[in-house]
N, C-alpha and C positions, 0 to 999 in steps of 0.2 A: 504493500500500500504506500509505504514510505516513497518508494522508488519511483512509483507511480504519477505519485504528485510533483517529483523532485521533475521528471521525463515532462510531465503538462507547463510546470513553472517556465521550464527552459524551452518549450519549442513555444510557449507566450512572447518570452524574452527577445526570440530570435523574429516572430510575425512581427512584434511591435520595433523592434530594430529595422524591419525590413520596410514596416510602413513608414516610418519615420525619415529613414532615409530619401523612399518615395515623396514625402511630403518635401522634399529640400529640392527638388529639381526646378530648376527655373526655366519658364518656358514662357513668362513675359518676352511682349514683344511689343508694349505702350513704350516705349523709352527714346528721349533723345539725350541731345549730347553737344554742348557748347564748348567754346574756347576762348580764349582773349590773352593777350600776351604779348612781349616785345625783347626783343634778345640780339644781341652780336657782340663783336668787339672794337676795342678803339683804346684808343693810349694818348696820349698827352707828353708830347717831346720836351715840353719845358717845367716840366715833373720831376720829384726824385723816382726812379724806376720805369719812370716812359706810363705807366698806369693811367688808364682813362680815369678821370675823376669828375663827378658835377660839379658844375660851374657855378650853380646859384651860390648866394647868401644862404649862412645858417641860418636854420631853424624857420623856411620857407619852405620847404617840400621842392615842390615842380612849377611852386613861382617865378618865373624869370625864363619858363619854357623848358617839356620835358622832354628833348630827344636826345640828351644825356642821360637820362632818368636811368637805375640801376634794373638789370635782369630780372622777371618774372614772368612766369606761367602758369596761369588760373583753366582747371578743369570743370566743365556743369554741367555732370547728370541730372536729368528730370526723368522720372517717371510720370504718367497719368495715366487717373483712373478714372474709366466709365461709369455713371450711376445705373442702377437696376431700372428704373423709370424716369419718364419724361421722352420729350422727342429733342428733334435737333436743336430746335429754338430753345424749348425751355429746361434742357441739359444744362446740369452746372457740370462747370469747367474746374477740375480736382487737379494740381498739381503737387507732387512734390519733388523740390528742387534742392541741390547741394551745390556746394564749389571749393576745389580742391586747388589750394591755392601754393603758390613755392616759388621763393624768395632768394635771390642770392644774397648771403650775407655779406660777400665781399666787393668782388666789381665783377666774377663772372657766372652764373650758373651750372654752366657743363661744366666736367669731368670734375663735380663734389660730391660730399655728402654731409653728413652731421654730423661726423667726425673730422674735418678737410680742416684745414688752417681760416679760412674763409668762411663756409659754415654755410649748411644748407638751412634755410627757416621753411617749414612745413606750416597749413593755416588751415582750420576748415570753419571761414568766415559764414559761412550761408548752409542751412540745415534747416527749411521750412515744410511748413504744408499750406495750400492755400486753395480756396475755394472761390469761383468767380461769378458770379450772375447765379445765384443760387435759383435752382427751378425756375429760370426764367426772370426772375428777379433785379431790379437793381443793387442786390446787397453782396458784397465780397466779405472775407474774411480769415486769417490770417494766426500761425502762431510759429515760432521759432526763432533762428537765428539770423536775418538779413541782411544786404546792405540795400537800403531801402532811401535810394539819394535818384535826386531828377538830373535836372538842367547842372551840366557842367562847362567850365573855360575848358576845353579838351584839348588846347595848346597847352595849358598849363595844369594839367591833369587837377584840378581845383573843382571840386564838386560845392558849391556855396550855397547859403540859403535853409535847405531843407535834407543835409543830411542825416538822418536819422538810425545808421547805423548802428544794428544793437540787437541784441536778444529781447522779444516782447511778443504782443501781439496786437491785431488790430480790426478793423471793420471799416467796412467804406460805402457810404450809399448818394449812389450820383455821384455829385462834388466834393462832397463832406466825408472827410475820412477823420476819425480818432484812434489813438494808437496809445500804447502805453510798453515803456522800453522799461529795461533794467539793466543798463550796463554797468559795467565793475573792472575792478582787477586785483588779482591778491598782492602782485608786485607793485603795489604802489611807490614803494621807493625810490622808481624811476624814476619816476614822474612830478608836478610839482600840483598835480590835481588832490581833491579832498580825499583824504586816504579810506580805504573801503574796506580794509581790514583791520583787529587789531588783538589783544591777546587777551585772552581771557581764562582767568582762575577760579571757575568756582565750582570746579572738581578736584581741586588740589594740584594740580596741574597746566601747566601753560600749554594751551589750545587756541590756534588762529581762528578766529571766527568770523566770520563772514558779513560788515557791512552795507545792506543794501540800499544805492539811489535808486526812487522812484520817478520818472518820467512821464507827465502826461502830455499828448500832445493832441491839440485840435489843429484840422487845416480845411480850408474853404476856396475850392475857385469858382472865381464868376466872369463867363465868357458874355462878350459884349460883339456888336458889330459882325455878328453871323459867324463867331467865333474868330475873329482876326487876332481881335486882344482878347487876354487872360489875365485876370489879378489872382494873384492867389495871397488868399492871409492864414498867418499862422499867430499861433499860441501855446506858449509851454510854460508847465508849471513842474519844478522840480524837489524834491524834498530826500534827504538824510536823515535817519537816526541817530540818536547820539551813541556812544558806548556805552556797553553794557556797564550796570555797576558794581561790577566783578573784574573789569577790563583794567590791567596792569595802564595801561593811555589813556588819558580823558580826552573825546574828542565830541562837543558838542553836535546837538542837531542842527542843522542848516536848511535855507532856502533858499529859493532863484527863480526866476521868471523871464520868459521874451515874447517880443512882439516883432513882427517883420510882414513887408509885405512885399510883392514879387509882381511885373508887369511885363509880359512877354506878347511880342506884337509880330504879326506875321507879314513881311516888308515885299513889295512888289519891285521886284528887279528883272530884266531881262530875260534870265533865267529862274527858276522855284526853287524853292529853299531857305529864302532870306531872312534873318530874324533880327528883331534888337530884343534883349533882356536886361531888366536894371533893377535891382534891388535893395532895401534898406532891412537891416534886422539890429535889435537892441538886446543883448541882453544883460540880467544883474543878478548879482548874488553868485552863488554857485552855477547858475546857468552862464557867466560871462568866456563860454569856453569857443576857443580856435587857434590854433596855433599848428607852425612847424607845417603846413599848408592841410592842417582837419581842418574842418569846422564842428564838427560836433561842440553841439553848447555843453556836455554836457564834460568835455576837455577842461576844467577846472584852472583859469588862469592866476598866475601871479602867489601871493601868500597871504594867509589870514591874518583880520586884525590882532594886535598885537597883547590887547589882553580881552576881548570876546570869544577870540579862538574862530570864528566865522567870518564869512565873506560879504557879511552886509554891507553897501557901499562899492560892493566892485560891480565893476561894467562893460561892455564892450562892444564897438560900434561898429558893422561892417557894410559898407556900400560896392555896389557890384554894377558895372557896364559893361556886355559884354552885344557883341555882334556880328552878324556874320552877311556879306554880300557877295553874290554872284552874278556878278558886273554881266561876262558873256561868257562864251564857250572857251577863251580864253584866261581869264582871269574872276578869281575869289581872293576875297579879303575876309582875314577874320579877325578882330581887336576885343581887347578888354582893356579892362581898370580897376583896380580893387585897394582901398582904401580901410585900415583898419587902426581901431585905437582902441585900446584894453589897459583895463588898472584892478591890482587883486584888492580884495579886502583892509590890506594894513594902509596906514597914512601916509608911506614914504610914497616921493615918484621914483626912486632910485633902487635902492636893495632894500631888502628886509626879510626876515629869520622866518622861513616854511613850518610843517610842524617836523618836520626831521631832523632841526637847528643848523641846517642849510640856509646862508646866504643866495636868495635869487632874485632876478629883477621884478619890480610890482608892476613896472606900466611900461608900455609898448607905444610905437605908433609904425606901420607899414604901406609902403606904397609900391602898387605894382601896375606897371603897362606895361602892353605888349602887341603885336601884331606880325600877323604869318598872310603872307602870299604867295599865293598857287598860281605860277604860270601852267599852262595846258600847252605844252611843245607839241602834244600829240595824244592820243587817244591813251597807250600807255608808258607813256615819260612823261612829267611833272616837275619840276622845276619849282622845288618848295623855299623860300626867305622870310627869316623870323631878324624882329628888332625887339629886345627886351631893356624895358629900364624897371631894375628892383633896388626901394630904398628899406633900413630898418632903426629905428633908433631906439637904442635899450636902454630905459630909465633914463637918466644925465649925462650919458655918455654921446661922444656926438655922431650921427647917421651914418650907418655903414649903407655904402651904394654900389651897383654893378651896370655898368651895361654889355649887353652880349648881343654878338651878330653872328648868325647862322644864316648859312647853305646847304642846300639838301636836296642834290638829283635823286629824283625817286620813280623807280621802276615799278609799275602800277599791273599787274598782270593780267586783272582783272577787264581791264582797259573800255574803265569809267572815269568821264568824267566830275569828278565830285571830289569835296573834299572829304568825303567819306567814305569812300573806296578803298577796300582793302584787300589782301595786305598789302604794306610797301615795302619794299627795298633800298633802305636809301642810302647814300654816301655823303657823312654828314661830316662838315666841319663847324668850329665854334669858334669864336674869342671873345675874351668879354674884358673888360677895364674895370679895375677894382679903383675904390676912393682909397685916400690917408688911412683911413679910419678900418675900412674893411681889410685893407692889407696890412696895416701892424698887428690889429688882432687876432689874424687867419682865420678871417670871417667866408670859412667857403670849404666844402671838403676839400679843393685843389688846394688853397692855400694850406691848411692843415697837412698836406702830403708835398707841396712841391717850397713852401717856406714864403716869406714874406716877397711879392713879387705884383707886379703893375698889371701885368697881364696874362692868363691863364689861355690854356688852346687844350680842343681837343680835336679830334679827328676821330673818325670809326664808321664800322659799316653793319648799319643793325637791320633789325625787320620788326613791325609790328602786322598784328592780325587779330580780328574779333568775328568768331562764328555765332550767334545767337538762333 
C-alpha cells in the first residue's frame, strides 16, 4: 500500500512537472519592438589622450547641442493584449511596455562591460501597463514606471516643461490628464536634492528606511483655432514626510508647488511641419527642481534653510522658445532659448551647508541658445550647422560661457527629407571658445581632461536612430 501511494505521489509529480513546463511555452505573437540610440567615435587632438570629450558647460547636460553627447542604446519591448469583448471601435487598446536602456560610462560603449575601467550602466527606466480609450471611451489609464515627457529642444536633447518622469500612475480623459509620481533614490548622497532616505532605530538596529515624495500633478490643454494652437496648463503639488522619530537624522516634512503654462502653434511655411513652442513654468519649495539639463521639479535645487531645515522660499524660473521652420525643400531651421534662474531654501546667493554639511551653490542663473540648419544637398546627404551660445553663473562667482560651432555631413539612408529622418551618419566636427571664467575653472568635461585651455575640438563619426 505504502509503495503504492509513494508510485501515484510521483507519476502526480512528474504530470504536474510536465504540465507546468507546458504552461511556460510562449507562443505570443502581440509583440513589438522599438529602438532609439546614438553611438561612434571621435577624439579630441587638443586633449590629454586625443579622447573625445563634450564640449558643453558643466552641469548643463546636452545644452549647448548634443552630437557630442556620450554613447547609449535604449531597447522597447511592448506587448499587447486583446480584450475578450467589444469591436474594433470600442476595443480598448492594452499595452505593456518596457525599455532596456545602457549607458557608457566612459566615452565608448562597445567592447565593455560592468567590470571595464569605463563601466557599462545598465537602466530599466520604463516598466508600464497602460490602457487606452477604455470600451470605446475617452478615459486612458496608467500604472508603473515611465518616462512620461512631451515637446522636447531635440538639438539639445532638453525635454522642458512637462517632464514627469517617475514611477506612479495616472488617468487621462480628453484633455485632462492627473497623475500622481513617487520618485526617490536611496543614494541620495549624490545629489544635493531632499534626501529620501534615512536610518532608523527602533528595532535596535540601524535600518535605511525608505522616504517617500508624493507628487500630484494636474494638466489641461485647450486647442483653439481648429487646433493650430494649444495651451497646455499644468499644476503640481509636492509633499515629504519628515523622519521617523526613531531616525538617527532629523529631516523635516516639506512642500512645493508649480505652475506653468505651454503654447504650441502650428506655423504655415512652404513646407508642413512648422512649429513655434514657448513656455513659462515657476516652481517653489521642494518642487524648484532642474538642473545639469533634467527638469524634473521634483530635482531638489540648491540647500535648505539654515535653521528650518526646509526649502520654503526656494524657486525657480524657466522660460523656453523653441522653433522649428521648413523654409523649402532645401533648407530647415530649428532655434531655441532657455532661460533659467533657481535659488534653494537657505538665505545665501553664494554657498551654503546641504544636509550632508556639504558646501554647495544656492542660486543659479543659465542661459542657452542655439540653432541647427539643415541644408538638403540631396535626397540623402544633408549638410547639418549648429551655432550654440551657453552661459552659467554659480552663486557670486562670475559667468562661465561657451560658444560652439559644429559641422555635420550626414548621410540620410532613408532619403527623407526632414529633419526627422533617420538614422544619420554623420561626420561631425566641433569647436567651441570657452570664457576666463569657464577655462580657469575647467568648467566642461574637455577642460576637466585636456586642462585649462581657450579652445576645445572634437571630431568623430557617430550615428543616431529611433524605431518606434
Amino acid at each position: 500500500m505504502k509503495n503504492t501511494i509513494l508510485k501515484g505521489c510521483f507519476l502526480m509529480l512528474i504530470m504536474f512537472s510536465q504540465k507546468s513546463y507546458a504552461q511556460i511555452q510562449i507562443t505570443n505573437k502581440k509583440f513589438a519592438f522599438g529602438t532609439t540610440g546614438r553611438i561612434g567615435a571621435a577624439y579630441s587632438p587638443n586633449a590629454d589622450g586625443r579622447t573625445g570629450r563634450q564640449l558643453n558647460l558643466n552641469n548643463q547636460g546636452s545644452l549647448g547641442g548634443r552630437m557630442d553627447q556620450g554613447d547609449y542604446v535604449d531597447f522597447l519591448p511592448a506587448f499587447h493584449f486583446t480584450p475578450v469583448v467589444g469591436d474594433s471601435v470600442k476595443r480598448t487598446q492594452i499595452d505593456m511596455q518596457a525599455r532596456l536602456s545602457f549607458y557608457s560610462g566612459g566615452t565608448f560603449l562597445g567592447n565593455i562591460d560592468s567590470k571595464s575601467n569605463q563601466g557599462l550602466i545598465v537602466a530599466l527606466p520604463e516598466a508600464f501597463v497602460e490602457a487606452r480609450n477604455i470600451m470605446g471611451s475617452d478615459w486612458d489609464v496608467w500604472v508603473g514606471s515611465r518616462w512620461l515627457r512631451f515637446d522636447d529642444v531635440h538639438i539639445a536633447d532638453y525635454f522642458y516643461f512637462d517632464d514627469h518622469s517617475a514611477t506612479g500612475w495616472g488617468v487621462r480623459h480628453k484633455n485632462t490628464r492627473f497623475s500622481m509620481f513617487f520618485p526617490a533614490a536611496i543614494d541620495t548622497a549624490a545629489s544635493n536634492s531632499t534626501p529620501y532616505s534615512y536610518t532608523n532605530v527602533i528595532s535596535g538596529a540601524k535600518n535605511l528606511i525608505y522616504r517617500q515624495r508624493e507628487v500630484f500633478v494636474l494638466e489641461h490643454t485647450i486647442p483653439f483655432k481648429n487646433n493650430e494652437h494649444k495651451v497646455k496648463l499644468l499644476a503640481e503639488f509636492h509633499t515629504v514626510d519628515k523622519s521617523g522619530k526613531h531616525s538617527v537624522e532629523n529631516y523635516p516634512s516639506d512642500h512645493g508647488w508649480v505652475l506653468g503654462a505651454k503654447l504650441n502653434s502650428n506655423l504655415k511655411t512652404r513646407l508642413p511641419g512648422s512649429f513655434n513652442q514657448v513656455s513659462l513654468r515657476y516652481g517653489s519649495g521642494i518642487a524648484n527642481g532642474g538642473d545639469a539639463g533634467n527638469t524634473q521639479t521634483w530635482r531638489t535645487y540648491g540647500a535648505p534653510d539654515e535653521m528650518t531645515g526646509t526649502y520654503k522660499g526656494a524657486y525657480s524660473l524657466t522660460a523656453v522658445e523653441h522653433i522649428l521652420l521648413n523654409l523649402s525643400n532645401r533648407w530647415s531651421l530649428n532655434a531655441y532659448a532657455v532661460y533659467t534662474q533657481s535659488k534653494g531654501g537657505a538665505n545665501s546667493d553664494n554657498k551654503a551647508v546641504d544636509y550632508y554639511k556639504r558646501e554647495i551653490f544656492n542660486k543659479k542663473t543659465e542661459f542657452n541658445t542655439g540653432i541647427r540648419a539643415t541644408y538638403y544637398f540631396n535626397n540623402w546627404f544633408h549638410i547639418l550647422s549648429e551655432l550654440h551660445y551657453a552661459q552659467r553663473k554659480d552663486g557670486n562667482q562670475d559667468p562661465s560661457s561657451m560658444m560652439k560651432l559644429v559641422l555635420a555631413p550626414t548621410i540620410v539612408p532613408t532619403a527623407e527629407r526632414s529633419v526627422w529622418a533617420r538614422p544619420h551618419i554623420r561626420l561631425i566636427a566641433e569647436v567651441s571658445r570657452y570664457n576666463d571664467q569657464a577655462m580657469n575653472s575647467l568648467y566642461s568635461p574637455f577642460l576637466q581632461q585636456s586642462g585649462a585651455k581657450r579652445f576645445g575640438t572634437y571630431f568623430g563619426v557617430r550615428t543616431e536612430w529611433w524605431v518606434f
